[in-house]
C-alpha positions in Angstrom: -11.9 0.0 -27.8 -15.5 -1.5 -27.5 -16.2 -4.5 -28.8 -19.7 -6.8 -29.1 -20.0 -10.0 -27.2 -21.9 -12.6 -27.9 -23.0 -16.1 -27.0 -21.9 -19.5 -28.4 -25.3 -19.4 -30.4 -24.3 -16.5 -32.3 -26.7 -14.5 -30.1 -25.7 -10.8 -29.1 -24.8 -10.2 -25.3 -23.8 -6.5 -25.5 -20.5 -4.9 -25.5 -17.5 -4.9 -23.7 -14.2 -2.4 -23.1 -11.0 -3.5 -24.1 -8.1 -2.0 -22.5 -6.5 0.1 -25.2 -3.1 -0.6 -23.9 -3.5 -4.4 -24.1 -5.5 -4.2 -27.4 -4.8 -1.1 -29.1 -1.1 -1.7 -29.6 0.8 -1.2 -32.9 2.0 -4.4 -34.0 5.4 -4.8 -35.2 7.0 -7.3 -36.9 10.7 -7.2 -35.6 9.3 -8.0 -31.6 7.0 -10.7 -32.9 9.6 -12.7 -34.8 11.9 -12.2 -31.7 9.2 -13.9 -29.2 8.0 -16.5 -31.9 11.6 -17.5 -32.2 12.2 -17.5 -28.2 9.4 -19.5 -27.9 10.0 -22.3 -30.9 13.7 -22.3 -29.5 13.2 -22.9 -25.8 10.7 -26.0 -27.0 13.7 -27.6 -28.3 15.2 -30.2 -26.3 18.9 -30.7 -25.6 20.8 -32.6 -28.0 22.3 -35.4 -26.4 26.5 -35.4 -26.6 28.0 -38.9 -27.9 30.7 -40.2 -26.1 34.2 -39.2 -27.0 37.8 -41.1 -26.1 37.8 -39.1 -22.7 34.1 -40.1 -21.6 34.9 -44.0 -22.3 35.6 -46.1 -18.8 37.8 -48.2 -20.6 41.4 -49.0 -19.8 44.3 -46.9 -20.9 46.8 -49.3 -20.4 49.0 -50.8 -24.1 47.1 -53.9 -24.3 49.1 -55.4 -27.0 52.9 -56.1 -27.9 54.6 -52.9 -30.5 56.1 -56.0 -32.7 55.4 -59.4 -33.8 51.8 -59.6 -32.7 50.1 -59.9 -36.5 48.1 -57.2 -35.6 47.8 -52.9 -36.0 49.6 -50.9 -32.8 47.2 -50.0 -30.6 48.1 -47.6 -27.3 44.7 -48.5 -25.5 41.3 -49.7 -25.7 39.5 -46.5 -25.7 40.3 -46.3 -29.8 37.1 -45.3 -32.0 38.5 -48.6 -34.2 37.1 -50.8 -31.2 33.4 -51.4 -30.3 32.8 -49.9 -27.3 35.5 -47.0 -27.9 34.6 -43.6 -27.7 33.4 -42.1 -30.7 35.7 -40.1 -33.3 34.5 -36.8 -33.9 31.0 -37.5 -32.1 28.0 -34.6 -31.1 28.8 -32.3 -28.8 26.0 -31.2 -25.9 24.0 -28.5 -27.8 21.5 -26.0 -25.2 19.0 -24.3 -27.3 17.8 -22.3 -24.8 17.5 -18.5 -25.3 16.9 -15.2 -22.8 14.4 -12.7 -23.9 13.5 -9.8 -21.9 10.7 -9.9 -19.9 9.6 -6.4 -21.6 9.9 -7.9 -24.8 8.1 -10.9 -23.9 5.1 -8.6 -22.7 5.0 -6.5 -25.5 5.2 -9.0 -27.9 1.7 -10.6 -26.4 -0.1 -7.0 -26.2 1.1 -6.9 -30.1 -0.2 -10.4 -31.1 -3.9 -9.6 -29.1 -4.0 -6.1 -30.6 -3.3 -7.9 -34.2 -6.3 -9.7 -33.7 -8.2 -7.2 -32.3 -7.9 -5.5 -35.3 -9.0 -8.5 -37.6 -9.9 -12.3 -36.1 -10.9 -11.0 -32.6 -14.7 -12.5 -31.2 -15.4 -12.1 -27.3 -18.1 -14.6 -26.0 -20.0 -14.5 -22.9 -18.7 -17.8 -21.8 -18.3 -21.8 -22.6 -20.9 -23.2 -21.5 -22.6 -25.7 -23.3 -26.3 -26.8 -23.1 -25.5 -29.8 -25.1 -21.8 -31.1 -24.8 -21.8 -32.9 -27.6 -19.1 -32.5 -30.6 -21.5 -32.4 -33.2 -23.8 -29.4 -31.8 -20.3 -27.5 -31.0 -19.1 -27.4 -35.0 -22.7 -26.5 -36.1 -22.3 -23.3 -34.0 -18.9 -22.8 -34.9 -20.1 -23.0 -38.4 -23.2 -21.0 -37.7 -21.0 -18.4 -36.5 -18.7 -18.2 -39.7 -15.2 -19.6 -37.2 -13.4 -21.5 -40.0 -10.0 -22.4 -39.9 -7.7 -22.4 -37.0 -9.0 -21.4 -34.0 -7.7 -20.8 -31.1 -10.8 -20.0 -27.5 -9.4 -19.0 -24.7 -10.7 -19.2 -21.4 -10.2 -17.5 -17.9 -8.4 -19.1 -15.2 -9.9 -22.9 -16.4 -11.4 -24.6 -19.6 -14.7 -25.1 -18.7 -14.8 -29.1 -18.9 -17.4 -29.9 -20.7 -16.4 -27.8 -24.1 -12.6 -28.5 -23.6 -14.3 -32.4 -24.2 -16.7 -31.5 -26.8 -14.0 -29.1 -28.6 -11.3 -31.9 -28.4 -12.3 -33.9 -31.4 -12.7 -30.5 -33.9 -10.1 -30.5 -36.2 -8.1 -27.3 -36.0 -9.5 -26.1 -32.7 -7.3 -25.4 -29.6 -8.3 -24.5 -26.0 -6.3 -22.8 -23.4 -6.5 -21.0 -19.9 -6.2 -17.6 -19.8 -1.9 -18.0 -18.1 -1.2 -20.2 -21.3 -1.9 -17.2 -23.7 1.1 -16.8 -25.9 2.4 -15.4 -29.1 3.1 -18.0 -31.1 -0.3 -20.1 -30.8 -2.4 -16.5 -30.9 -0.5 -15.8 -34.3 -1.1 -18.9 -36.0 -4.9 -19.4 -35.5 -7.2 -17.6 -38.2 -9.7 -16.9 -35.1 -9.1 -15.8 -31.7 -12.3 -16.2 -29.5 -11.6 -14.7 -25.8 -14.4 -15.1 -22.9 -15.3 -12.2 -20.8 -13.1 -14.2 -18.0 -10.1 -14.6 -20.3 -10.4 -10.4 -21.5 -10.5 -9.9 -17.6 -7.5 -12.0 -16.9 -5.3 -11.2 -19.7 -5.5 -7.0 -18.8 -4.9 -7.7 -15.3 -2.1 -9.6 -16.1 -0.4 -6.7 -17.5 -2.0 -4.1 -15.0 -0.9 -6.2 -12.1 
C-alpha cells in the first residue's frame, strides 16, 4: 500500500510503502473489543479487601461476665458491634487482571493501524519544529484539516521540542513508537505516524 508523506507544513515529501501485512489487515470487530477490554481491564487497580473478624489482632478471649453485667453477651472483642472489630460482611480482595494471547494482542494492533489506514491515516516526514511554539503548532494542525482527537506517534522518542509545544493542544496525544496500542489508536479521529514510527511499528511485527 503506498501512501504520501508530507511535512508538518502541509508540504508533500513523496510516498512511502506500507507493509500490507501490518496495514492491509481486515479489521474485525470481535478481536478489537477483546484487546480494548484487556487493555481497560488490566488499568484497573486492585480493590483493596476490608478487614473481616479473622484479620482483626484483637483478643479472643470472653471479656465480660454471661450474667448480671447490664450489658449484651459478648464472646470477644473482635465483634463488628465494637470499633475497631472486624468488619461484617466487608470487600473482599478483587484482581482485575486478565490474560490475552499474545497473537491476539498482535493482531488486534495490525487491525486498529489497518482501520486507519483505510480512513484517518497521515505519514509525516518527521517532528521537527522550526518554531516550538504552541501557537505555530495548532495553525498547522489546522492548516492541515487534523481536527479532533489526534493521536502522532513517533519512532523510538518524542522529539522534545513538539512533545512541549503539542502538550498544551487540547485533544492531542504523543507517543513513542513501543507505546502504540489499540485502545488510544481507536479513539483518536487522526492517526499521524512519522517515517520512524512506520519503520518501527513493521519491524516490530517482522522481528
Amino acid at each position: 500500500m503506498k501512501v504520501k508523506v508530507q511535512k508538518l507544513d502541509g508540504k508533500a515529501a513523496g510516498d512511502i510503502e506500507l507493509n500490507d501485512a501490518v496495514f492491509g489487515v481486515e479489521p474485525r470487530a470481535d478481536i478489537l473489543h477483546r484487546v480494548v477490554t484487556w487493555q481497560l481491564e488490566n488499568r484497573r487497580g486492585t480493590a483493596r479487601p476490608t478487614r473481616e473478624r479473622s484479620d482483626v489482632a484483637r483478643t479472643g478471649k470472653k471479656w465480660g461476665r454471661q450474667k448480671g453485667g447490664g450489658t449484651a453477651r459478648h464472646g470477644d472483642r473482635r465483634a463488628p458491634v465494637f470499633i475497631g472489630g472486624g468488619k461484617a460482611h466487608g470487600a473482599r480482595l478483587r484482581d482485575f487482571e486478565q490474560s490475552l494471547n499474545k497473537k491476539v494482542r498482535a493482531l488486534g494492533l495490525k487491525m486498529a493501524l489497518s482501520a486507519k489506514a483505510k480512513d484517518g491515516l497521515v505519514v509525516i516526514d518527521s517532528l521537527e519544529l522550526k518554531d516550538a511554539k504552541t501557537k505555530a503548532l495548532a495553525a498547522a494542525f489546522g492548516q492541515n484539516g487534523w481536527n479532533g482527537k489526534v493521536l502522532v506517534i513517533d519512532g523510538d522518542a518524542v522529539d522534545g521540542a513538539f512533545r512541549q509545544a503539542a502538550g498544551n493542544l487540547p485533544g492531542v496525544n504523543v507517543l513513542p513508537a513501543v507505546g502504540a496500542n489499540v485502545y488510544d489508536i481507536l479513539k483518536h479521529d487522526t492517526l499521524v505516524l512519522t517515517k520512524a514510527a512506520v519503520e518501527k511499528l513493521e519491524a516490530r511485527f517482522n522481528g
